[in-house]
C-alpha positions in Angstrom: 0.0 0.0 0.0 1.2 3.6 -0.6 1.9 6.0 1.9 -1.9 7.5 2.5 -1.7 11.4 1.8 -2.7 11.4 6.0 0.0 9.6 7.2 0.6 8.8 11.6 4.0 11.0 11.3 1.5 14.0 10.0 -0.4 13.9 13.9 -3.9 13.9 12.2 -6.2 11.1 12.7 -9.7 10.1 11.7 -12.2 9.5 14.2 -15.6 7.8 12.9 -18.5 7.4 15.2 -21.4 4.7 14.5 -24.6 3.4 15.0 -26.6 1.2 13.2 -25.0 2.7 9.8 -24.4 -1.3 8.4 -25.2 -0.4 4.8 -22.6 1.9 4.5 -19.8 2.1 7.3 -17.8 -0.5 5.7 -17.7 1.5 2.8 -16.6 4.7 4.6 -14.0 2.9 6.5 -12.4 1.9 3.2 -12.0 5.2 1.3 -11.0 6.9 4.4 -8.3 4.2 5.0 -7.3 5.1 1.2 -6.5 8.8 2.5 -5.3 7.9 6.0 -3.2 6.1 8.1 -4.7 6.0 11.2 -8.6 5.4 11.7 -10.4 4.9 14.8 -13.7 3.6 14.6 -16.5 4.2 17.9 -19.1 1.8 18.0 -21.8 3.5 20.1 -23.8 0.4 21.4 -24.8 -0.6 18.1 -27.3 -3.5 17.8 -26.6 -4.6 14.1 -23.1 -6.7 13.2 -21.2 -3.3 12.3 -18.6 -5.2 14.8 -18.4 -8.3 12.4 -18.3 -6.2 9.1 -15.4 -4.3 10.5 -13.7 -7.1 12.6 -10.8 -7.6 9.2 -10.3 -4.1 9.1 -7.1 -2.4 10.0 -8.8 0.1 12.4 -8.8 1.1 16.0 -12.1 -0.1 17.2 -13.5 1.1 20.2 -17.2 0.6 21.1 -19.3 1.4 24.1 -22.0 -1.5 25.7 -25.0 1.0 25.0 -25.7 3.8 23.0 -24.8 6.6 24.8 -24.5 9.4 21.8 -22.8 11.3 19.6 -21.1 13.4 21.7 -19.7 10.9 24.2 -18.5 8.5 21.2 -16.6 11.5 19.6 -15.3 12.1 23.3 -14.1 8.6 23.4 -12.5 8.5 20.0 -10.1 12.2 21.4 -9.2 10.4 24.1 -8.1 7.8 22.6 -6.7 9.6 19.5 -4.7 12.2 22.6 -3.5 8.9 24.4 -1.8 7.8 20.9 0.0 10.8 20.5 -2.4 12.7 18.0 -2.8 16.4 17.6 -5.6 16.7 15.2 -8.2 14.3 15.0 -10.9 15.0 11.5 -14.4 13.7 12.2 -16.2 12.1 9.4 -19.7 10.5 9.6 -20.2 6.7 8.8 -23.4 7.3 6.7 -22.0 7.9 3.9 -23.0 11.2 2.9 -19.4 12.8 3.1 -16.5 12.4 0.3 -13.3 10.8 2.5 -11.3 12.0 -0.6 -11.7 15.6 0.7 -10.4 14.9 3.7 -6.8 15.9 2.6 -8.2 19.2 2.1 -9.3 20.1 5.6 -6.4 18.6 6.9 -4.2 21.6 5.0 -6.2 24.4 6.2 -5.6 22.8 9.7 -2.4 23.2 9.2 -2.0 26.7 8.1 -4.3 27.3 11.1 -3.6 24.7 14.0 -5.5 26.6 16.5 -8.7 26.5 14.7 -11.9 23.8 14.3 -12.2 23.3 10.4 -15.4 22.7 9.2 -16.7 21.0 6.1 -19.7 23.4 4.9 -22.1 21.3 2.8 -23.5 22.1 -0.6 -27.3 21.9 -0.2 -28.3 22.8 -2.9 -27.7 18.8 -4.1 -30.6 16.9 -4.9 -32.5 14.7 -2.5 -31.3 17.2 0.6 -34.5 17.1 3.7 -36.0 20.3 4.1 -35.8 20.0 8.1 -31.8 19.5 7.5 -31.5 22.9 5.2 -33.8 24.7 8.2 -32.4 23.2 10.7 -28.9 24.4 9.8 -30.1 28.1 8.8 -31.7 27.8 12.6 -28.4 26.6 14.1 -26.1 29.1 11.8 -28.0 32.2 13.3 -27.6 31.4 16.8 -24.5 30.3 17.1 -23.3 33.6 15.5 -25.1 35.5 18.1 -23.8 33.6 20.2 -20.4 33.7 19.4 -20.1 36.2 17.0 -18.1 33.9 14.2 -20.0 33.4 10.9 -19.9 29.5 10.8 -21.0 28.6 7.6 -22.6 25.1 8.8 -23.1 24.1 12.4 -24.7 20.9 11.8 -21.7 19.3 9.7 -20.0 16.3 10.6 -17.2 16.5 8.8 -14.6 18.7 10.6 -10.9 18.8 12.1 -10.3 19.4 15.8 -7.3 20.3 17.7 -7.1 17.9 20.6 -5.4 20.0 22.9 -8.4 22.1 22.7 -11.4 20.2 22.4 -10.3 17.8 25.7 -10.0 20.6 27.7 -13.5 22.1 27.4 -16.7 21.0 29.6 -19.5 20.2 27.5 -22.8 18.8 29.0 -24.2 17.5 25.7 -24.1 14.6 24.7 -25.8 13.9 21.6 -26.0 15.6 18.1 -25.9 19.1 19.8 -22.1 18.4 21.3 -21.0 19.3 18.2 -22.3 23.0 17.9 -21.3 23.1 21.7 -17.8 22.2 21.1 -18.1 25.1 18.4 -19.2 27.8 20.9 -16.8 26.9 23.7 -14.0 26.7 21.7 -15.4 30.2 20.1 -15.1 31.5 23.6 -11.7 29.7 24.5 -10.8 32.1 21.3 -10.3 29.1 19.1 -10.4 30.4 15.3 -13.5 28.8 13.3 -12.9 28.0 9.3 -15.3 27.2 6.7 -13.8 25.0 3.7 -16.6 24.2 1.2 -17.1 20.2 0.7 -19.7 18.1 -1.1 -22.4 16.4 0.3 -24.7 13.3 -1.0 -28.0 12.6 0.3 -29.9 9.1 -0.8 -33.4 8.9 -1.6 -35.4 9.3 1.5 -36.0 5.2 1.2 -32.8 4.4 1.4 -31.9 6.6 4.5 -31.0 5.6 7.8 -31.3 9.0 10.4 -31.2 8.6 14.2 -31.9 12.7 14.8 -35.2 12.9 16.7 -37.1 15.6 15.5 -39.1 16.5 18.4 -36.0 15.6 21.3 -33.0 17.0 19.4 -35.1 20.5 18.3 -36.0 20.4 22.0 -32.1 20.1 22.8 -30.7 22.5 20.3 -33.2 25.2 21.5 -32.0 24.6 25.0 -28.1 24.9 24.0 -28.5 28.2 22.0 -31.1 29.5 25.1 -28.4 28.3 27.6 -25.2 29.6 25.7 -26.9 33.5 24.7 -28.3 34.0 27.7 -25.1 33.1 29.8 -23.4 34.9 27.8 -25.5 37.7 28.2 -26.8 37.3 31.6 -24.0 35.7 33.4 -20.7 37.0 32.3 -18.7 34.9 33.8 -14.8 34.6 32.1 -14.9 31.7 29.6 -11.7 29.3 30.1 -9.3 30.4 27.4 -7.9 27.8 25.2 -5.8 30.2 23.2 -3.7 33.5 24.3 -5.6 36.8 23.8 -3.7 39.1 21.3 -3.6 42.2 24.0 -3.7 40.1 27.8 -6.3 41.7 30.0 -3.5 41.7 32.9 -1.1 44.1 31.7 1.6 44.2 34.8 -0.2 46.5 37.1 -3.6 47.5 37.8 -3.4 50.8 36.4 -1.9 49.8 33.0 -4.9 46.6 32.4 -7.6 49.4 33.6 -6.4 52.0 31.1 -6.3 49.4 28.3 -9.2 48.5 29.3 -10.6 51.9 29.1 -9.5 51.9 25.5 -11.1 48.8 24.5 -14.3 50.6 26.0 -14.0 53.7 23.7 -12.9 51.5 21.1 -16.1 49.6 20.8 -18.2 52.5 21.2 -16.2 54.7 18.7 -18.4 55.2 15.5 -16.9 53.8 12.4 -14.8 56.2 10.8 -16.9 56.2 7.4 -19.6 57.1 9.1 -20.5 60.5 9.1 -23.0 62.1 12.1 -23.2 65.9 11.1 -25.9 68.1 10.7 -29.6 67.8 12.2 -31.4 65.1 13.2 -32.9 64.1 9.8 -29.5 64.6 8.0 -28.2 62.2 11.0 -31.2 59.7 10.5 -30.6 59.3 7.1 -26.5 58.8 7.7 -27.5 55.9 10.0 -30.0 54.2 7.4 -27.5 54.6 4.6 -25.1 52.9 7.0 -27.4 49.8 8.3 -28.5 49.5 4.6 -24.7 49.1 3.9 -23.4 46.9 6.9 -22.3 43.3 6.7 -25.0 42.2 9.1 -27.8 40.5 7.8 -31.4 42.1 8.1 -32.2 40.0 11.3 -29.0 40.4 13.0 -29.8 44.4 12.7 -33.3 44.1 13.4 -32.2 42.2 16.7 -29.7 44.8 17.4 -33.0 47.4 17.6 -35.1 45.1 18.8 -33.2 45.0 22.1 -32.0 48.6 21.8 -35.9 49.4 22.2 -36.2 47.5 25.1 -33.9 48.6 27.0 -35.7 52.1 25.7 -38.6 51.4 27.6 -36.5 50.0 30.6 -37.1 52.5 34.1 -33.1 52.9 33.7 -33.0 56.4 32.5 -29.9 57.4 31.7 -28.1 54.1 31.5 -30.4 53.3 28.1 -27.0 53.4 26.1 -24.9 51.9 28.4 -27.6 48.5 29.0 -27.6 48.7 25.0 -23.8 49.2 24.5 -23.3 46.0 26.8 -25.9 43.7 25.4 -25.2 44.4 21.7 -21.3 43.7 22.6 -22.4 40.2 24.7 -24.5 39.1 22.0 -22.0 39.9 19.1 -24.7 42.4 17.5 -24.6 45.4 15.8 -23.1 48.2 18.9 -24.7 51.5 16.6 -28.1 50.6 16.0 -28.9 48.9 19.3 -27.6 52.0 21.0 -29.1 54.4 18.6 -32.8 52.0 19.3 -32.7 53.5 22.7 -33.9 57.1 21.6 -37.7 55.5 21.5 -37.4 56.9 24.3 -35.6 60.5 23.5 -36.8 64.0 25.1 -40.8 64.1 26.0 -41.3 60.5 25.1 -39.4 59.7 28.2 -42.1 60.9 30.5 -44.9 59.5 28.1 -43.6 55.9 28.4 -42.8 56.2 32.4 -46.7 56.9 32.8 -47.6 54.4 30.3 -45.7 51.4 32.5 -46.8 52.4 35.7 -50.1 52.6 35.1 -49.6 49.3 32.6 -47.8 47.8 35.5 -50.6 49.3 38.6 -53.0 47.8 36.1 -51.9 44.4 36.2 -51.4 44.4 40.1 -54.7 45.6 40.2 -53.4 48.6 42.4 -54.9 52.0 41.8 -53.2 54.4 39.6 -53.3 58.1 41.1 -51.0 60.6 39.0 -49.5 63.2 41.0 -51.3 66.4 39.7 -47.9 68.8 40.7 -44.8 69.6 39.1 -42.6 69.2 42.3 -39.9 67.3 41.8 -39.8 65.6 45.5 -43.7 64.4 45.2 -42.9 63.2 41.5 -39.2 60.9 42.4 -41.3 59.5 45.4 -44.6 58.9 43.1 -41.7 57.0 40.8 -40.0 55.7 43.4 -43.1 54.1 45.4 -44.5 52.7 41.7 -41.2 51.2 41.1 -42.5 47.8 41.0 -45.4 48.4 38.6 -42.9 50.4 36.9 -40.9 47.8 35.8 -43.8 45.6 35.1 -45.5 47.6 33.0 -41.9 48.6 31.2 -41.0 44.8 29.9 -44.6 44.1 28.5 -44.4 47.7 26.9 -40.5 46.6 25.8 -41.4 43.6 24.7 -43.9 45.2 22.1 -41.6 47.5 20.8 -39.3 45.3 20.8 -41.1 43.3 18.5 -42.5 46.3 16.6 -39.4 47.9 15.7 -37.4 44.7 15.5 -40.0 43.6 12.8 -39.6 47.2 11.1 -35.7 47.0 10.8 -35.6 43.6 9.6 -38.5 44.3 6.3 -36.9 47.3 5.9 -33.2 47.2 5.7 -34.3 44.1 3.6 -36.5 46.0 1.1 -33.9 48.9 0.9 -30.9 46.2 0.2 -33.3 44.5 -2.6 -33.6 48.1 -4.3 -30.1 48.9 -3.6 -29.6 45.6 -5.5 -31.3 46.5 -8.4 -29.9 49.8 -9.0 -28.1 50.4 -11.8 -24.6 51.5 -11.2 -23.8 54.9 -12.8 -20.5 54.4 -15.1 -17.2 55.2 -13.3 -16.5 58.0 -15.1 -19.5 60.1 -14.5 -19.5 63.5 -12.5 -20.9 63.1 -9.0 -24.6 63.9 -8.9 -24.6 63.4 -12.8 -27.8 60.7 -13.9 -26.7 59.2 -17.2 -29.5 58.5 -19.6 -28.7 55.5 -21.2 -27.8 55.1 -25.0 -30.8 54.4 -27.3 -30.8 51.0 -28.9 -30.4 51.2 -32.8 -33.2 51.6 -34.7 -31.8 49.2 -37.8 -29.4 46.0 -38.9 -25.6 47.8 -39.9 -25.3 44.8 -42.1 
């Protein structure tokens, strides 16, 4: 046999994890054995003779008594694959809907970046690919980026490299098919790179395939993970355990030095982008910001999340810490910092007061407490009136967040989408036109100059 183009010497390894995949694992064993040396195989409980189709094989074959998941049998193929001296282990399902021959191609973006997961993103635009898979990924993508704030081009793929000094050193409590975007979001945190590397994908006629993803259980999992990991992040900001040294170290030597850099990573994130011009009134500022949303790399619902949390924190009790709330939660979440901020002038000037006596009377509503307005301008009797309805104040606030939330959320998503679609289908003035010049197009001739 030739040397395989993954050979032991490289450190990269192929884990495989099965169950119940008879029809094809054999099959996948074989052309991945073609491109590499060293294969390890994790039978996870399976109940079919997977173990006697791959007894002749030249394979490391590890299986577990029951069927524990996918999570645990990838664990137990790193451990192994660390214990051997391995650096790098690539993933690759046993269905068979993967190409093994590509595998030589994640391997050398693995090693320009060693630090980083490389992922396989699928084509899905193949034939025969399961509508709840192309959702179900689109789902996933989303999340995970808020979460994380890395555009992973597929969550759901199978077919990946890890670096095992990494991935054995983070906690993951899943341990099914959600491990996988999991071990994506911890090592995002740990500060682990994430790479995309476009693969092909097949996907049999729905008769001929085998699936163990639950729809009902696995759904119910994956909204749990992305719930858990956003609002942690959000809510709990606790220091994530690093897996990879941060560029500029948040100690610095002395306290004085890591609070001034840290002061400048402050101003930093709430600097407005250099190419974006704030002069002249408010309209002439409103219409600089929607030119620059229009423009921005964020996708409509990113940005319409962005506003949809900057309004709630709008309507929030919290006056004069509107921006700062915004600031923090649009940084936490990986969202756009300018429009979530700039979403907290629903409440601006007069509208201030207006929503205040909106909540509390929402709020006494609700309660079923009575609602008497102070009729006096006195400062004193007005902070106590506010101070006293604090409660119903707060109450009242969330349900009247939540809806303008929602409205204006909904509002920046249709319409940084419908101004992108006409921006789209524009047609560009030629380069060498004076500014402000329209260029009426040539008419077409009128006859044949044959």
């Amino acid at each position: 046999m030739d040397r395989p183009a993954i050979a032991a010497a490289d450190g990269y390894c192929v884990v495989i994890p099965t169950y119940n995949n008879r029809k094809t694992v054999l099959d996948v064993v074989r052309k991945v054995r073609a491109v590499a040396e060293t294969v390890i195989v994790v039978d996870d409980g399976c109940s079919d003779d997977t173990a006697e189709l791959l007894k002749d094989e030249p394979v490391i074959y590890l299986r577990h008594k029951r069927n524990r998941g996918k999570g645990v049998a990838l664990r137990t193929g790193f451990k192994r694959a660390l214990e051997l001296g391995y650096h790098h282990a690539v993933t690759i399902d046993s269905d068979g809907q993967h190409f093994p021959d590509e595998i030589p191609t994640l391997v050398a973006e693995s090693q320009a970046n060693p630090d980083a997961v490389v992922i396989g993103v699928r084509d899905m635009s193949v034939e025969n690919v399961p509508g709840r898979s192309s959702f179900g990924r689109m789902f996933s993508n989303y999340w995970l980026k808020v979460a994380t704030g890395i555009d992973v081009g597929d969550t759901q793929s199978g077919f990946r490299v890890y670096p095992l000094r990494h991935v054995t050193r983070i906690r993951c409590w899943s341990r099914r098919f959600t491990y996988e975007c999991e071990a994506i979001i911890r090592m995002a945190w740990g500060g682990c790179g994430i790479l995309n590397v476009p693969v092909k994908v097949y996907y049999p006629p729905k008769a001929e395939r085998v699936s163990h993803f639950n729809p009902f259980w696995d759904n119910v999992r994956f909204s749990c993970l992305y719930l858990y990991a956003n609002f942690s992040h959000l809510l709990v900001p606790l220091p994530h355990k690093r897996l990879v040294r941060r560029e500029e170290p948040l100690w610095q030597g002395s306290i004085g030095k890591s609070l001034k850099a840290g002061w400048h990573r402050m101003r930093k994130l709430a600097a407005l982008p250099e190419h974006l011009e704030m002069k002249g009134g408010p309209i002439n500022r409103f219409r600089a910001l929607l030119r620059y949303l229009v423009h921005e790399k964020n996708t409509p619902g990113e940005l319409g999340l962005a506003v949809g949390i900057g309004a709630f924190w709008g309507c929030s009790p919290w006056i004069g810490f509107h921006w700062l709330l915004a600031l923090y939660s649009a940084t936490r979440q990986h969202l756009n910092r300018i429009a979530c901020v700039a979403a907290t002038n629903v409440s601006f000037g007069p509208l201030t007061g207006v929503l205040a006596v909106a909540s509390i009377w929402l709020g006494k509503l609700l309660l079923g407490q009575p609602f008497l307005l102070p009729r006096t301008t006195n400062w004193k009797i007005l902070s106590r009136f506010a101070w006293d309805s604090l409660g119903a104040w707060v109450l009242g606030s969330i349900i009247i967040g939540l809806a303008a939330s929602f409205a204006f959320g909904l509002s920046t998503l249709y319409g940084v989408r419908a101004l992108r679609r006409r921006h789209e289908h524009k047609p560009a003035a030629p380069a060498d036109a004076p500014a402000g010049e329209i260029v009426e197009p040539s008419p077409e001739p009128q006859g044949s100059a044959a």
